[in-house]
TIVODREN-89026 format. One line per field, with one value per residue (C-alpha): residue number from 1; residue in three letters; x, y, z. Coordinates in nm, 4 decimals, padded with zeros to 6 digits. Each point is the difference from the previous one (the first is absolute). Example, Ala and Ser with C-alpha at 12.3 -4.5 7.8 and 13.67 -1.06 7.14 Angstrom:
BEGIN
nutor	[1; 2] .
drendo	[ALA; SER] .
c1	[01.2300; 00.1370] .
c2	[-00.4500; 00.3440] .
c3	[00.7800; -00.0660] .
This chain:
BEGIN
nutor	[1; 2; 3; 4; 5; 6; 7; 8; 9; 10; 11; 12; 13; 14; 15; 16; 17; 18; 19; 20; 21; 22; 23; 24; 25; 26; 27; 28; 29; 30; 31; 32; 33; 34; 35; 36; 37; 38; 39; 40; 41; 42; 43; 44; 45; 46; 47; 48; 49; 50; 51; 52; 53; 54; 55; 56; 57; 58; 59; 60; 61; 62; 63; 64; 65; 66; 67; 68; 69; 70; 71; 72; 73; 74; 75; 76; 77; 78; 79; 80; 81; 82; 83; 84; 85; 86; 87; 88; 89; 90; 91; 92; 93; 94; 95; 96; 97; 98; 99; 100; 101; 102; 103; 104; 105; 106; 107; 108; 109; 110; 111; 112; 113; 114; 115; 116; 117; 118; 119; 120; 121; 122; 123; 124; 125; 126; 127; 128; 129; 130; 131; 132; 133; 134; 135; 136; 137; 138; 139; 140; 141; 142; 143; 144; 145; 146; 147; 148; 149; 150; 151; 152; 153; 154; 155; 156; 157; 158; 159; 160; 161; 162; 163; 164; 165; 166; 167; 168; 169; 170; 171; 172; 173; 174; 175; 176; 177; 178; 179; 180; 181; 182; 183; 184; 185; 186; 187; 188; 189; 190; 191; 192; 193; 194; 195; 196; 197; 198; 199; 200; 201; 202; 203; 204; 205; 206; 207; 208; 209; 210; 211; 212; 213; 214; 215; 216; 217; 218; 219; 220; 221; 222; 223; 224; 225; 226; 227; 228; 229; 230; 231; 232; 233; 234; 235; 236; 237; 238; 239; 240; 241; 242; 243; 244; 245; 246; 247; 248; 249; 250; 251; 252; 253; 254; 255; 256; 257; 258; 259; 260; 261; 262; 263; 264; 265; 266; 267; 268; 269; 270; 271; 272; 273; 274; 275; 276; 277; 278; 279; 280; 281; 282; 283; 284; 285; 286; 287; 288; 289; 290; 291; 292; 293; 294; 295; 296; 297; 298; 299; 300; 301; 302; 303; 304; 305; 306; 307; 308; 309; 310; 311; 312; 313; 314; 315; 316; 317; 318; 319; 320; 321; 322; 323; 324; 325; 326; 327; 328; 329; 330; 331; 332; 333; 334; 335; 336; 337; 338; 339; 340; 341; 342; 343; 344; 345; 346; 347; 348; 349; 350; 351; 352; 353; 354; 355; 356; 357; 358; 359; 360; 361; 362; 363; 364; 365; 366; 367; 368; 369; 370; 371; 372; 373; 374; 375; 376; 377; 378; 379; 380; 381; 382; 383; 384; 385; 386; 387; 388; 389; 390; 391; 392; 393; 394; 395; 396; 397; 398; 399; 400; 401; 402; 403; 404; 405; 406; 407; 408; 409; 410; 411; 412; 413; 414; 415; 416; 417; 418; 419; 420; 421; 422; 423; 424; 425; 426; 427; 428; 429; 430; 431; 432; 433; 434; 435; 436; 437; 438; 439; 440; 441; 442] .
drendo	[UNK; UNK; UNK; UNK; UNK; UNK; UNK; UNK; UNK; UNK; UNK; UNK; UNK; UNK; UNK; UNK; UNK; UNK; UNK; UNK; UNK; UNK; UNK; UNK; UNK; UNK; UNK; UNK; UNK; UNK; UNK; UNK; UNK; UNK; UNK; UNK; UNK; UNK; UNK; UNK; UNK; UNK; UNK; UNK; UNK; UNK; UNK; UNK; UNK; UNK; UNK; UNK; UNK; UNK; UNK; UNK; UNK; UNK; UNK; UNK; UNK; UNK; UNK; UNK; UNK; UNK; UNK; UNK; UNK; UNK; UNK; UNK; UNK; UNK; UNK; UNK; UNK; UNK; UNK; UNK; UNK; UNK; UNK; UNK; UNK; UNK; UNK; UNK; UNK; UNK; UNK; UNK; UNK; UNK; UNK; UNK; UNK; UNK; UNK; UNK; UNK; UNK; UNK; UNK; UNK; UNK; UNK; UNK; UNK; UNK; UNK; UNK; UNK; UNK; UNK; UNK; UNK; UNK; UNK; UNK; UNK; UNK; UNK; UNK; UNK; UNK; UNK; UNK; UNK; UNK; UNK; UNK; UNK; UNK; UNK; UNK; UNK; UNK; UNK; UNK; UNK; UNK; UNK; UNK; UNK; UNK; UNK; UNK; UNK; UNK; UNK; UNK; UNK; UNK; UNK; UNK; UNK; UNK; UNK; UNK; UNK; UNK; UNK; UNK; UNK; UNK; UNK; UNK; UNK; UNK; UNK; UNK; UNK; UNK; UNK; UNK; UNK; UNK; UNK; UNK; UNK; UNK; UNK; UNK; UNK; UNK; UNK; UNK; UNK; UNK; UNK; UNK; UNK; UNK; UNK; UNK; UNK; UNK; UNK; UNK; UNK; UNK; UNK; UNK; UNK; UNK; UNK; UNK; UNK; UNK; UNK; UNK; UNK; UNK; UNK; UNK; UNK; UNK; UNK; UNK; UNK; UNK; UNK; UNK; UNK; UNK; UNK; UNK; UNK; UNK; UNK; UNK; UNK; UNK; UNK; UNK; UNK; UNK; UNK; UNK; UNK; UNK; UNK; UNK; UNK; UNK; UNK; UNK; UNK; UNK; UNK; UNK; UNK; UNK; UNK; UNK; UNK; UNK; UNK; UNK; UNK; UNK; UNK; UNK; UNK; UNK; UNK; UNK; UNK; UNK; UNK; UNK; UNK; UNK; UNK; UNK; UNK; UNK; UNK; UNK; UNK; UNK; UNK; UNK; UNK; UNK; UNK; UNK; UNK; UNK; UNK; UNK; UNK; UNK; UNK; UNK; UNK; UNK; UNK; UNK; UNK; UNK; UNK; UNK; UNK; UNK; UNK; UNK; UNK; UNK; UNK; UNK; UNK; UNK; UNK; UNK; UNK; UNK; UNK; UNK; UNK; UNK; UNK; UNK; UNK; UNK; UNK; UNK; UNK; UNK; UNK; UNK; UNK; UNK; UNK; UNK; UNK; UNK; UNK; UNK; UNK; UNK; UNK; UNK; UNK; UNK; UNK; UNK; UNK; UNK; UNK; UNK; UNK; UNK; UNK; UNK; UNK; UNK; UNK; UNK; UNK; UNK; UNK; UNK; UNK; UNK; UNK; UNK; UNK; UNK; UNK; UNK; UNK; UNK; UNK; UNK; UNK; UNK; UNK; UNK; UNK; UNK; UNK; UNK; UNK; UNK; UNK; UNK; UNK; UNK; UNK; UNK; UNK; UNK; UNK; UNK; UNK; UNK; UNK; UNK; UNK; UNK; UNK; UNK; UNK; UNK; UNK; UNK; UNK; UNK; UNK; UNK; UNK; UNK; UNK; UNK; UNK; UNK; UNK; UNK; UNK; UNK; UNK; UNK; UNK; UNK; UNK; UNK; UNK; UNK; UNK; UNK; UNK; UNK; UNK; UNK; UNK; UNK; UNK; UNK; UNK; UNK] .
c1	[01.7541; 00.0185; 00.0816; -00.0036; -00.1770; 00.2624; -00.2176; 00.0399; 00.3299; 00.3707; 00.0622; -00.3350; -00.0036; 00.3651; -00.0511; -00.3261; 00.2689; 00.2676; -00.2448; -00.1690; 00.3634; 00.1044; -00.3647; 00.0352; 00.3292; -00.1358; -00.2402; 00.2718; 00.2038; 00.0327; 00.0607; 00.2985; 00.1305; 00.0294; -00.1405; -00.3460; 00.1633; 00.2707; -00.2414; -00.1946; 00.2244; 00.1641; -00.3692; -00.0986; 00.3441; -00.0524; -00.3212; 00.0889; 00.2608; -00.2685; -00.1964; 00.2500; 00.1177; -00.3642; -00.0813; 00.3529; -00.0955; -00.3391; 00.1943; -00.1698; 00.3194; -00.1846; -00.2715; 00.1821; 00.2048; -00.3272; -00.2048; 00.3959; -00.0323; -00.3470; 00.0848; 00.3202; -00.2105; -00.2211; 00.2637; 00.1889; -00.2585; -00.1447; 00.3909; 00.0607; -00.2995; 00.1017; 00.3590; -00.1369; -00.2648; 00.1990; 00.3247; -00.2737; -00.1108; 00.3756; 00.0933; -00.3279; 00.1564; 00.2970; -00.0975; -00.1930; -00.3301; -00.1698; 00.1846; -00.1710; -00.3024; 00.0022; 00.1545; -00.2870; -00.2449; 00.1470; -00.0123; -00.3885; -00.1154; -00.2758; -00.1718; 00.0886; -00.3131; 00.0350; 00.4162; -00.1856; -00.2708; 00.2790; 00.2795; -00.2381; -00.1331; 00.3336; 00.1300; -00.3063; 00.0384; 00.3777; 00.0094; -00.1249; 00.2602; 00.2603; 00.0435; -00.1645; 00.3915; 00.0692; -00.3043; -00.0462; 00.3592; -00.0560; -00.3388; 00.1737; 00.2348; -00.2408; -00.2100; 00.3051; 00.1164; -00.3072; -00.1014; 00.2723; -00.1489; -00.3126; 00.0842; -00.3784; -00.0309; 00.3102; -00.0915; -00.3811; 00.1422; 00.2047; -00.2491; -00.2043; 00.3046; 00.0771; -00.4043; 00.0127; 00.3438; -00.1283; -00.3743; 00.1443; 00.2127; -00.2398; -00.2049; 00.3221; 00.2145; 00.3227; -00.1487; 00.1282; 00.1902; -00.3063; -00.1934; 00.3055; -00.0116; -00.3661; 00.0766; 00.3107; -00.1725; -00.3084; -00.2477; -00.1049; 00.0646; 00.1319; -00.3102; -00.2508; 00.1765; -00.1440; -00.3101; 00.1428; 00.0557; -00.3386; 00.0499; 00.3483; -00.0655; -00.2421; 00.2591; 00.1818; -00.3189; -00.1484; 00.2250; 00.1461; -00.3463; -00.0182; 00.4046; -00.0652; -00.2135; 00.2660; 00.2564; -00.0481; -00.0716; 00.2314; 00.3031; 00.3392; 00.3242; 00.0986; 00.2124; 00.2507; 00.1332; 00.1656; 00.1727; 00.1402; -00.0608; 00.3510; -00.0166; -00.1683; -00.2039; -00.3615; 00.1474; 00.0191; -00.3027; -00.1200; 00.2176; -00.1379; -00.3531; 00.1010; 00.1609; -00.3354; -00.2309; 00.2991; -00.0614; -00.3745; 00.0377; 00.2667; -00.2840; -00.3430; 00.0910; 00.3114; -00.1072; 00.3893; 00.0940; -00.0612; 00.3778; 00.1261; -00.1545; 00.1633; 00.3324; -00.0452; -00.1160; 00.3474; 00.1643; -00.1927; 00.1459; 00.3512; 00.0059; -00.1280; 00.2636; 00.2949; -00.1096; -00.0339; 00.3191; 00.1434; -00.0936; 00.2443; 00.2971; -00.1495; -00.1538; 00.2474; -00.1308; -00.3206; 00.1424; -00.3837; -00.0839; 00.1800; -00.2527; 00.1527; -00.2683; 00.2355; 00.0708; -00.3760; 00.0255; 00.2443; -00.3366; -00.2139; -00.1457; 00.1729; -00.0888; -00.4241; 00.0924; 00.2004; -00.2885; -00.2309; 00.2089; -00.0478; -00.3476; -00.1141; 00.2870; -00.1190; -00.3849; 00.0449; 00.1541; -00.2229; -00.2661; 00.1984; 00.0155; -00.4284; -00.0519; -00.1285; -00.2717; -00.1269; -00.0208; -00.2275; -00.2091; -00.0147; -00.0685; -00.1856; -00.2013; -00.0761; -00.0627; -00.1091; 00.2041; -00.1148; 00.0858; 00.3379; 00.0813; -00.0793; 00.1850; 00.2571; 00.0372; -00.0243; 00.2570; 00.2774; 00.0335; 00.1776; 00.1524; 00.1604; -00.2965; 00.2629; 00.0651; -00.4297; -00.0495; 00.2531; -00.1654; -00.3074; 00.1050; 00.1833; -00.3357; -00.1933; -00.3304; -00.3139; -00.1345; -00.1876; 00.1632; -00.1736; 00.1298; 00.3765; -00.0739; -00.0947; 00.3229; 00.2150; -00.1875; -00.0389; 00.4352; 00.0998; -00.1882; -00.0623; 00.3910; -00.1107; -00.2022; 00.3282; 00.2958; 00.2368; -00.2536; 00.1888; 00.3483; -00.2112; -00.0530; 00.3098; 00.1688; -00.1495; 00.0216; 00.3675; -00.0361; -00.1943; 00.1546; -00.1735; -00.2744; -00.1709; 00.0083; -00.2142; -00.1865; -00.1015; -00.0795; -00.2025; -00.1966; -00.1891; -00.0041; -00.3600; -00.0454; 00.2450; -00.2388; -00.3048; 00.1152; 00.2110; -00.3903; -00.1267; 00.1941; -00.0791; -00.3866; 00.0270; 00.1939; -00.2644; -00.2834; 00.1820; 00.1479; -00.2608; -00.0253; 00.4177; -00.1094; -00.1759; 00.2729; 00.2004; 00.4032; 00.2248; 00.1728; 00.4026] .
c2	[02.0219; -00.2683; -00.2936; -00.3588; -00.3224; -00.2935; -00.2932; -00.1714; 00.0803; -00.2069; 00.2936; -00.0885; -00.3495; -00.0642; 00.2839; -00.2112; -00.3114; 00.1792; 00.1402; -00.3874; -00.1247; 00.2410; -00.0746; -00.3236; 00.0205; 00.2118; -00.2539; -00.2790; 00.2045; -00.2627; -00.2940; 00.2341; 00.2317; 00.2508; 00.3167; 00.1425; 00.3954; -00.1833; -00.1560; 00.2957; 00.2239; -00.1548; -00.0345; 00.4130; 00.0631; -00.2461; 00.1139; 00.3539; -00.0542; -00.1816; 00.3156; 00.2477; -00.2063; 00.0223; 00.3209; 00.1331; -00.1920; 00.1986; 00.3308; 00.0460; -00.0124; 00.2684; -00.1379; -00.3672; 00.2842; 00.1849; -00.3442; -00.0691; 00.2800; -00.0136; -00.3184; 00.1084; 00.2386; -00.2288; -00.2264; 00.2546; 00.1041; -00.3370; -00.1044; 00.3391; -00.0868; -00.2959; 00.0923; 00.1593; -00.2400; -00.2921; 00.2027; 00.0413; -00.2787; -00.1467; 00.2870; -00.1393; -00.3179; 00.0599; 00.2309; -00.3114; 00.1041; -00.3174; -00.1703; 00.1932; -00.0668; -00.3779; -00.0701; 00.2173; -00.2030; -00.3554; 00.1393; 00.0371; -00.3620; -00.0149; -00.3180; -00.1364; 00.1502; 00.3319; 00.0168; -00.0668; 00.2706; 00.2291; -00.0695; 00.0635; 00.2948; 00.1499; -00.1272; 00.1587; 00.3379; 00.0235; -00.0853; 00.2838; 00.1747; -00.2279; -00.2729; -00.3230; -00.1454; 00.1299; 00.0094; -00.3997; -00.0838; 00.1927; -00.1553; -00.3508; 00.0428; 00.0452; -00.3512; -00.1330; 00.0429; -00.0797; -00.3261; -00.1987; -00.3705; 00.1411; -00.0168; 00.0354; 00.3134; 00.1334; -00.1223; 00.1408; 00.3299; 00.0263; 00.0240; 00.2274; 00.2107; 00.0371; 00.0527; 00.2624; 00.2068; 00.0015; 00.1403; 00.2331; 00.1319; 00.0598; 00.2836; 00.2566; 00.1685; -00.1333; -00.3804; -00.1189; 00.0626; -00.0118; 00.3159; 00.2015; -00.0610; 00.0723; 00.3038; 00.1535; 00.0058; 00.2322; -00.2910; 00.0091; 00.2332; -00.0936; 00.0347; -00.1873; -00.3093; -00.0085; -00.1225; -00.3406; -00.0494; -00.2280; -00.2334; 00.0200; -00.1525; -00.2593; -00.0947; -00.1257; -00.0578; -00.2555; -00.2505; 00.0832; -00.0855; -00.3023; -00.1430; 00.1219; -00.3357; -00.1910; 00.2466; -00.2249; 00.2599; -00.0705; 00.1792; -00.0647; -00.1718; 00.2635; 00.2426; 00.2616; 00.2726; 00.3210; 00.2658; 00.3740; 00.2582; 00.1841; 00.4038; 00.2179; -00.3099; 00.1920; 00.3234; -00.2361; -00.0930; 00.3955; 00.1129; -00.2909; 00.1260; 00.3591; -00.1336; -00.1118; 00.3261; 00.1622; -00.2146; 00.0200; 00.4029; -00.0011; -00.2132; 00.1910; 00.3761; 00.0591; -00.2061; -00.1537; -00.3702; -00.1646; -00.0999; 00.3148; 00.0355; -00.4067; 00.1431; 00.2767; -00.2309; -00.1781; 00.3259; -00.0080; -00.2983; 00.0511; 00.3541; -00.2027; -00.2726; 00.2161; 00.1783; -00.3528; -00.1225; 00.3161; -00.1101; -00.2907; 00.2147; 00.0850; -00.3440; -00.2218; -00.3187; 00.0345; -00.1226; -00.0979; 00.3526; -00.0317; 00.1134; -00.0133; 00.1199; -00.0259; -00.3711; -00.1174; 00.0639; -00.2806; -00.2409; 00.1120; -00.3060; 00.0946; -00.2881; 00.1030; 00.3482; -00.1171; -00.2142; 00.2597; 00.1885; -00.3198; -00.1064; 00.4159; 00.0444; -00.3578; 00.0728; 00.3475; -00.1366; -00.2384; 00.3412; 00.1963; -00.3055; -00.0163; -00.3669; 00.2382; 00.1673; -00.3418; -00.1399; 00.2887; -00.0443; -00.3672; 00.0248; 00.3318; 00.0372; -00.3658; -00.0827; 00.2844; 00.1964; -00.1630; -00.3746; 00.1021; 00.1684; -00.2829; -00.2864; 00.2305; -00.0135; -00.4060; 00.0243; 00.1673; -00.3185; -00.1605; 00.3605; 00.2222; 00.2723; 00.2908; -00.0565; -00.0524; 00.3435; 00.1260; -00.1333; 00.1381; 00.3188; 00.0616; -00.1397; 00.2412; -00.1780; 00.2769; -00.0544; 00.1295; 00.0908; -00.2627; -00.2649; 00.1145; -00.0583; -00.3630; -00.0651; 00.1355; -00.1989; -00.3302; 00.0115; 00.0739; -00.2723; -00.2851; -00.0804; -00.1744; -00.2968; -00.1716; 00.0107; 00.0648; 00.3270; 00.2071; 00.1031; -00.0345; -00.3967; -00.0375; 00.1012; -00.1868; -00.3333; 00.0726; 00.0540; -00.2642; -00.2402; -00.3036; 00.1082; 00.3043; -00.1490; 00.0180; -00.3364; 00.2023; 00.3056; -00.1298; -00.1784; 00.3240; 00.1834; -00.1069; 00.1909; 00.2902; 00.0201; 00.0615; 00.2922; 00.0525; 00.0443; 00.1588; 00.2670; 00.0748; -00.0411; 00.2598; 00.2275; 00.0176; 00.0099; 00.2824; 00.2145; 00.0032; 00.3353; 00.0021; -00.1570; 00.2769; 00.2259; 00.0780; -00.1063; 00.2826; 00.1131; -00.1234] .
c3	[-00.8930; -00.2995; 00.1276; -00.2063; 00.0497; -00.0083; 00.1270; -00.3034; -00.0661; 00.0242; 00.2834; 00.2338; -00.0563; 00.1122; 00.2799; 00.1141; 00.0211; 00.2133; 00.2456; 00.0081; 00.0749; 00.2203; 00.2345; -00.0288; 00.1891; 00.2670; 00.0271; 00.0638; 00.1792; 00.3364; -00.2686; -00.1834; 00.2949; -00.2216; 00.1027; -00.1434; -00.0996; -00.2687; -00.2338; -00.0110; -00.0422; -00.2587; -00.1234; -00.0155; -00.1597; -00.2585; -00.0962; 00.0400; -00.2811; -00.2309; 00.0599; -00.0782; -00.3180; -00.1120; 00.0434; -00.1323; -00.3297; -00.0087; 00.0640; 00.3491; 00.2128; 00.1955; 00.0477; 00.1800; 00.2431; 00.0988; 00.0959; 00.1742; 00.1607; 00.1533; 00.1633; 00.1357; 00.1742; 00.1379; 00.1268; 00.1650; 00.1923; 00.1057; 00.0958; 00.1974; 00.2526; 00.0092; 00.0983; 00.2538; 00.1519; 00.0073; 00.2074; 00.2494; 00.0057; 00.0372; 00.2669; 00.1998; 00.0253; 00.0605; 00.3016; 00.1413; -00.0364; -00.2054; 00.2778; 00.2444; -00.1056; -00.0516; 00.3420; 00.1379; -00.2083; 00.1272; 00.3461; 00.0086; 00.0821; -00.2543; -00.1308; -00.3353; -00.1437; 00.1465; -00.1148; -00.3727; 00.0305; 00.1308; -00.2276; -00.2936; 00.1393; 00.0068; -00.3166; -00.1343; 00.1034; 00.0075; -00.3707; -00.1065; 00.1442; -00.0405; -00.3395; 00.0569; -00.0039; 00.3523; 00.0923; -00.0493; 00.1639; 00.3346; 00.0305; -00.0792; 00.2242; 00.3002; -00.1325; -00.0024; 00.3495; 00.1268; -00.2618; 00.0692; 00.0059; -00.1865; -00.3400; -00.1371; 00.2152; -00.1254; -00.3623; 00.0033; 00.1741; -00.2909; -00.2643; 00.2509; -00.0005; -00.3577; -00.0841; 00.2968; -00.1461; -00.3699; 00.0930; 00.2276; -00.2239; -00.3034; 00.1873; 00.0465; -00.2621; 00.2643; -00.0098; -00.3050; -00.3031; -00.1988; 00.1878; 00.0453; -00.4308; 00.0087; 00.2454; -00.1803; -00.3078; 00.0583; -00.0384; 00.3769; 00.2582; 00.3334; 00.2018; -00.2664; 00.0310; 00.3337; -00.1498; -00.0581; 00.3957; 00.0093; -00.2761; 00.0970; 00.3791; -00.1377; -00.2825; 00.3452; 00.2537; -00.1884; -00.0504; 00.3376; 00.1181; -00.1251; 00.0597; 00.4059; 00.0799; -00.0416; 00.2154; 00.3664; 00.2885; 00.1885; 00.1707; -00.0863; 00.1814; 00.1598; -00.2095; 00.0749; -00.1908; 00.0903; -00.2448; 00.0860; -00.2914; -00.0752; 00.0919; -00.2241; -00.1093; 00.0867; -00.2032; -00.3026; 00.0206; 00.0085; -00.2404; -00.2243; 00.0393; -00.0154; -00.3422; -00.1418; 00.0848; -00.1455; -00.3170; -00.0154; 00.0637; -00.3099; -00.2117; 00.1195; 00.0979; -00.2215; -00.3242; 00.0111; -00.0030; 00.2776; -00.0392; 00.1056; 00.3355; 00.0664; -00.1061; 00.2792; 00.2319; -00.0412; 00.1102; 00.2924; 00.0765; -00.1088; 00.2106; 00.3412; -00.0718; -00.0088; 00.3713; 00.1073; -00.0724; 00.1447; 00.2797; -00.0036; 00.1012; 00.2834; 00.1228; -00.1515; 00.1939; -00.2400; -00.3065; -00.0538; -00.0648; -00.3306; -00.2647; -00.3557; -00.2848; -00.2759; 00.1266; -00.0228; -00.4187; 00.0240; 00.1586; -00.3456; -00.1780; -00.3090; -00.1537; 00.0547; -00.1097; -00.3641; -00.0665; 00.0505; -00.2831; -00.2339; 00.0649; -00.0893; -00.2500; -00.1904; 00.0363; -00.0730; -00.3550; -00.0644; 00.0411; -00.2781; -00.2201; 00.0328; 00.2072; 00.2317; -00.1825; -00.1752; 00.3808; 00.1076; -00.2914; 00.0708; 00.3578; 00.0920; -00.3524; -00.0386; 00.3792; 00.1639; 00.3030; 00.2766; -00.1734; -00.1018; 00.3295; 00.1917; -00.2130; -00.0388; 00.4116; -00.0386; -00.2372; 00.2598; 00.2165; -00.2886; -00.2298; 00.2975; 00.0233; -00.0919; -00.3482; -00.0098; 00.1263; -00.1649; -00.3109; 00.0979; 00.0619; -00.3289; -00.2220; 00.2458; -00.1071; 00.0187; 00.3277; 00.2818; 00.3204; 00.1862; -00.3021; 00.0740; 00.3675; -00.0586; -00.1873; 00.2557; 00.2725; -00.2012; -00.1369; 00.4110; 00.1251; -00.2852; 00.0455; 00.3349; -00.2202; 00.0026; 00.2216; -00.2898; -00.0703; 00.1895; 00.2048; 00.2801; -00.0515; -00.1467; 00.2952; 00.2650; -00.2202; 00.0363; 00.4118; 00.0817; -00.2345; -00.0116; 00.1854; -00.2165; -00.3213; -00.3831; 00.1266; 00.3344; -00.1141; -00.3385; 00.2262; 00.1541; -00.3725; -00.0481; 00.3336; -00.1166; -00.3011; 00.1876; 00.1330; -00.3152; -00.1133; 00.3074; -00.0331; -00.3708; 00.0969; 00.2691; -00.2210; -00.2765; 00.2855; 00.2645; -00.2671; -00.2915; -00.0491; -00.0400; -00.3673; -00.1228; 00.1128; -00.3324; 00.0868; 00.0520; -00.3281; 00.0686] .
């Protein structure tokens, strides 16, 4: 397919300067209020336009709807698992079952030190089923309840926390948007990203390490919490897994979008929530047993999802236009894989790591399957550098106000970065053979 290089062109230069704009909002979106999706989607259709003026002036009008196309494609797929994950995610709450848990975790009468080990234990794990969003404000809420009058516990749990939800969800397709890109597109299949579960663990180990002298071991005021999971709260929770083997079956056995099998996962869940609520006219003193699927769409973070369409809409553009190509040449010929992989990871705790592996994924540099690996692992967790690297620290700056802050958290980034390193050390030592291994044609 012809395409044209614009880089030097009226059309790429002004394109480069709407999608510069349009960041730099994102980037000041607490000073502005204005949510991150509208400057970026006012970015992609911008540049989309420039595009399409460009190549309708070269007489390659089919050549702009193809590329168009391709990432409509792309998109839909990423925003239909999505659509999926995150109504799960809602129905769990709002069944009671993150409450559940945290009340359960308050109730145990552990020491300071043991609450951290725990809480980042679980944040760990449960990432990679769950996004490092929830995953971070369940475990925050149980620090929380039990920090109050600590604020340096709460504030070095924090940065435990959001080291503990980004490393745990770079070793699972389900952990982050960046894997489920990596997964959807053919790069890596679902049980190879297993390999990153080391490097992962010592991504969050090490610095956790390190911040847990200065956790006191000592037990808590005493504490209470209780919490009652709405019916059909554990079926959720099945029907949620039973969703994901569904997905990974669609993806491994069937060779059809992993999309698919999320969408009929959501019928699962739509079928068991109308037999529920049927239930209502004969138990009408259970008004709790009230399960509406179609009403959890209404609790999507539209705004995440719309800027998902701008950040892969914009990059995608800046791709057609050729930025992308002259950055892979730049970075992978001139550097080398393994440096340009791992800057590119130190470069998501200050550019969101979607639109960098997005970017990465369109210039689909020539590397070995051990190289592609090492970017997914380094863009997942190299957001936790900074606490404005990820939703995850973003998040909990917001629920501990005051208390989590940039100050607190940049003061354990040297410690962040040894294991930032760790992790890429044990990488290239535990999976050398992975970079002989040619990468899977996609």
């Amino acid at each position: 397919m012809e395409t044209l290089n614009l880089t030097t062109s009226w059309v790429g230069i002004i394109a480069v300067l709407i999608f510069v704009g349009a960041y730099v909002l994102v980037i000041l979106e607490e000073a502005t209020h204005m949510r991150k999706s509208k400057p970026v989607m006012l970015a992609a259709g911008l540049i989309w336009g420039l595009i399409g003026i460009a190549y309708m002036q070269a007489g390659l009008t089919g050549v702009a709807h193809e590329k168009a196309i391709e990432i409509v494609e792309e998109y839909g797929e990423l925003f239909l698992f999505l659509l999926v994950a995150i109504t799960y995610v809602n129905t769990m709450e709002e069944r009671h079952v993150f409450d559940v848990l945290r009340a359960k975790l308050v109730g145990l009468g552990l020491t300071y030190r043991k609450l951290f080990w725990v809480t980042g234990l679980i944040a760990f794990f449960l990432s990679g089923v769950l996004d490092n969003l929830t995953t971070s404000l369940v475990m925050g809420a149980v620090v929380m309840a039990v920090g109050k009058g600590h604020p340096k516990f709460v504030a070095t749990s924090f940065v435990s926390l959001v080291v503990a939800a980004n490393a745990g969800g770079a070793f699972t397709p389900f952990g982050d948007i960046t894997t489920l890109m990596v997964w959807q597109k053919g790069v890596i299949e679902f049980f190879e990203f297993f390999d990153l579960l080391i490097p992962s663990a010592l991504n969050w180990l090490v610095p956790a390490l390190i911040m847990s002298f200065v956790i006191p071991n000592e037990v808590p005021a005493d504490v209470h919490g209780t919490a009652h999971a709405k019916p059909g709260a554990g079926m959720v929770v099945v029907l949620f897994f039973l969703t994901i083997v569904t997905s990974i079956c669609f993806k491994n056995f069937l060779a059809l979008p992993p999309a698919l099998g999320m969408m009929l996962g959501l019928g699962y869940m739509q079928i068991y929530s109308y037999f529920l609520t049927r239930k209502i006219t004969k138990r009408r003193a259970h008004e709790e047993l009230v399960l509406d699927a179609f009403k959890q769409f209404e609790q999507l973070e539209w705004d995440t999802l719309l800027f998902f369409f701008g950040i892969i809409f914009a990059v995608g553009g800046l791709g057609v236009l050729g930025y992308l190509d002259m950055l892979s040449t730049l970075l992978y010929q001139g550097l080398g894989a393994t440096a340009a992989n791992s800057i590119l990871g130190a470069m998501s705790a200050i550019i969101d790591n979607i639109p960098l592996m997005f970017a990465v994924l369109t210039m689909d540099p020539d590397m070995s399957h051990g190289q592609w690996l090492l970017i997914t692992l380094t863009c997942g967790v190299g957001g936790s550098l900074l606490s404005i690297g990820s939703a995850a620290g973003v998040a909990l700056m917001g629920q501990a106000r005051g208390v989590y802050t940039f100050t607190t958290h940049l003061k354990w980034t040297w410690a962040i970065a040894l294991g930032y390193f760790a992790s890429i050390g044990a990488h290239l030592l535990l999976n050398a053979d992975l970079f002989d291994v040619v990468a899977r044609a996609h």
